[in-house]
SERO-4910 file (N, C-alpha, C, O; in steps of 0.05 Angstrom, whole numbers):
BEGIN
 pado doro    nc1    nc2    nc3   cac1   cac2   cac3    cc1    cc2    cc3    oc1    oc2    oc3
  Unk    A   -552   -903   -127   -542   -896   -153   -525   -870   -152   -503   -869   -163
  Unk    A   -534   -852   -139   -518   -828   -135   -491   -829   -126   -470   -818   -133
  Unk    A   -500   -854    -99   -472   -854    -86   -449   -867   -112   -430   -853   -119
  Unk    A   -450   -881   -118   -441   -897   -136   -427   -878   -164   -406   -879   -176
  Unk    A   -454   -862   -167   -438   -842   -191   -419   -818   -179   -404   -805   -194
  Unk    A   -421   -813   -154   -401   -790   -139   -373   -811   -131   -351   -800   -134
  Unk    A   -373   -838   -123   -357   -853   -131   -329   -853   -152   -304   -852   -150
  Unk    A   -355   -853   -178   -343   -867   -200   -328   -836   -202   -304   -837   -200
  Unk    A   -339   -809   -206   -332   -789   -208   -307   -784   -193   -295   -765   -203
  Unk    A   -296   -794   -174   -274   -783   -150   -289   -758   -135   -274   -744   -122
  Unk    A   -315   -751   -136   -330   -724   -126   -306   -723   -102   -294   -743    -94
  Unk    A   -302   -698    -94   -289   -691    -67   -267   -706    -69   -260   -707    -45
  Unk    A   -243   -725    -85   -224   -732    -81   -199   -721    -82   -178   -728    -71
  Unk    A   -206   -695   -103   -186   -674   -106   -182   -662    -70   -162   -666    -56
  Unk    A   -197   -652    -66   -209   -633    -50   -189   -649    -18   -178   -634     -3
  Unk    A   -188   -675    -15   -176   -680     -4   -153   -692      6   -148   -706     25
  Unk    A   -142   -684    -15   -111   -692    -26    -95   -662    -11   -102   -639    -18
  Unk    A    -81   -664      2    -63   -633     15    -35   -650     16    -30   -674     16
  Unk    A    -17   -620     18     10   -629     10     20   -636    -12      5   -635    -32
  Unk    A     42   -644    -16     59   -651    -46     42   -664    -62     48   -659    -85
  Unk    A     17   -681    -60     15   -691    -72     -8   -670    -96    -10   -673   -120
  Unk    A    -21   -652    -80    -38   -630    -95    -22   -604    -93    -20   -588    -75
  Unk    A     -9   -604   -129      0   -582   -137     -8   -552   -141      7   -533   -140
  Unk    A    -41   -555   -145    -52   -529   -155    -45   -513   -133    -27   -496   -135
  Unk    A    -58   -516   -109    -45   -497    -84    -29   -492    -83    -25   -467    -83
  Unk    A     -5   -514    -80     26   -496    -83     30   -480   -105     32   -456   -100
  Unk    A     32   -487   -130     35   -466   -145     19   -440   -142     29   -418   -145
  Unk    A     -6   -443   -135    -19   -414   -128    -16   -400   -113    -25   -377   -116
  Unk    A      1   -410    -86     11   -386    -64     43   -384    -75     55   -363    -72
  Unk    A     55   -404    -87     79   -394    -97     76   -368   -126     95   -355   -134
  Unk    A     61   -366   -133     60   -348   -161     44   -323   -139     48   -300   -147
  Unk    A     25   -325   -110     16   -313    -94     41   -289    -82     43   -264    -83
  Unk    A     64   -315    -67     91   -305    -65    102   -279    -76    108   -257    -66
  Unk    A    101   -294   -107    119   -279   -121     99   -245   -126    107   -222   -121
  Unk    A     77   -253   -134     63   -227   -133     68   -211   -108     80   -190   -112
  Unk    A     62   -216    -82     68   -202    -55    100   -191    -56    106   -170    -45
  Unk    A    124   -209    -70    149   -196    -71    139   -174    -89    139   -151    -80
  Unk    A    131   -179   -113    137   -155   -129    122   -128   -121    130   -104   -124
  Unk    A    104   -136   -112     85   -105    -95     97    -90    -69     89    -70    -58
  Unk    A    124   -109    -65    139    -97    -34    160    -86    -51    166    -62    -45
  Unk    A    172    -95    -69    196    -82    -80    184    -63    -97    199    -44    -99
  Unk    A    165    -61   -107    155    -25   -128    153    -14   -105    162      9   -105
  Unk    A    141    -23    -75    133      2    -62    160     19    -52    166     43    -54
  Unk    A    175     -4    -41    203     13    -31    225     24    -56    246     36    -51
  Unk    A    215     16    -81    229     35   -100    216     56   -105    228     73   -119
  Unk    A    179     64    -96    169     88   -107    179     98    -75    185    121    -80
  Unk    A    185     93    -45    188    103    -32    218    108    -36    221    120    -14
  Unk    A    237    108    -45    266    115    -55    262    133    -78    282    145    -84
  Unk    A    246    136    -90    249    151   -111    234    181   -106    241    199   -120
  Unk    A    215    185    -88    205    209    -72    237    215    -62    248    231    -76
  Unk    A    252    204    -40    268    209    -21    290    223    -47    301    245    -43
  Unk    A    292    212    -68    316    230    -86    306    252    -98    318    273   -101
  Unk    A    281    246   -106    268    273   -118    262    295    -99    261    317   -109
  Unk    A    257    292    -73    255    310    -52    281    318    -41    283    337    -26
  Unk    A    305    300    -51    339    317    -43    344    330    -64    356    351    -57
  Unk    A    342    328    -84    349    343   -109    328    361   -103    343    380   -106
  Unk    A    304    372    -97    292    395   -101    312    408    -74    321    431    -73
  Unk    A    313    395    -63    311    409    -28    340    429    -39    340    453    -36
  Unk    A    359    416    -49    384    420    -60    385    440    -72    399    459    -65
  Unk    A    371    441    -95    369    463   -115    345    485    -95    348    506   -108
  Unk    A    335    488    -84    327    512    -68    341    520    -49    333    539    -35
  Unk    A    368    505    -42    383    509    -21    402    535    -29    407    558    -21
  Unk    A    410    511    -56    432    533    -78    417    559    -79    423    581    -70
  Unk    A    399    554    -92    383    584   -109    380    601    -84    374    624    -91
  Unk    A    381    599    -51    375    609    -32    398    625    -24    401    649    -19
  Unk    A    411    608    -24    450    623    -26    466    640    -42    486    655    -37
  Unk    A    448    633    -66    463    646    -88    447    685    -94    456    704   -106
  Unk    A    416    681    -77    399    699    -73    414    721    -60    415    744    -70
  Unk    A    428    714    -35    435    728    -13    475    735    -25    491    746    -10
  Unk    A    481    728    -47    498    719    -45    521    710    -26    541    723    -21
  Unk    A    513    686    -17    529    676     -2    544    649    -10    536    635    -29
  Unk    A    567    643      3    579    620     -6    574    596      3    578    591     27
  Unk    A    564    573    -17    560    551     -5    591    530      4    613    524     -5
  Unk    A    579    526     24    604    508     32    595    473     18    576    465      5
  Unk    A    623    455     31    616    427     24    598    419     41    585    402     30
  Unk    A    590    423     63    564    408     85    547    414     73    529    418     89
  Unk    A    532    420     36    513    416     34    500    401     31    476    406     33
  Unk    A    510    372     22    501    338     25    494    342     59    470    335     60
  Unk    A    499    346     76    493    344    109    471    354    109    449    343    116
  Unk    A    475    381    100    439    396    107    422    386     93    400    383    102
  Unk    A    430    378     65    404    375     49    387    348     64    363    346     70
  Unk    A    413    325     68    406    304     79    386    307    110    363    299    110
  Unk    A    397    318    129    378    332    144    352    333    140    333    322    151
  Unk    A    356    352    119    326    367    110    305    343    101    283    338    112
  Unk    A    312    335     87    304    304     82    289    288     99    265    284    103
  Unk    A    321    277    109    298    255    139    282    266    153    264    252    162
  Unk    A    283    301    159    265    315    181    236    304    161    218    288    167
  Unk    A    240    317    137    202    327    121    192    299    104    169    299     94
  Unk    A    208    277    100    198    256     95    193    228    108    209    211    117
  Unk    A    177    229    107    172    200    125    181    168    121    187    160     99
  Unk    A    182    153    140    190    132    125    165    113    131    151    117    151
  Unk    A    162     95    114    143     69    117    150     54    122    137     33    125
***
């Protein structure tokens, strides 16, 4: 009788259905996908957005350092700041 009612049920028929023909999986590693894209793209925009907030400070202490001593800044200060940058921030 059991067998017969696990039968009538399809018990385990889902279960071994793979490929096109069983959707729930694909859609779950595809919506899986999309979650894993979106957690790589926030990280490398919070890691781009340190790298500008750390040139604009580096920048403005560069100025205020120059302007201390009064000295004149030249245009190579995009070079140094940039410098300064790649040396003290890391990349992932």
């Amino acid at each position: 009788d059991l067998k017969r009612l696990l039968e009538d049920v399809d018990f385990g028929g889902v279960l071994n259905r793979i490929g096109p023909d069983f959707n729930a999986v694909n859609t779950f590693l595809k919506k899986m996908n999309v979650a894993k894209k979106f957690a790589q793209d926030a990280y490398t925009a919070e890691d781009d957005f340190w790298k500008i907030f750390t040139y604009l400070g580096e920048q403005s202490r560069l100025r205020d350092a120059y302007k201390a001593k009064g000295l004149q800044l030249g245009d190579d200060i995009v070079e140094v700041v940039t410098d300064l940058v790649l040396q003290s921030v890391e990349e992932f």
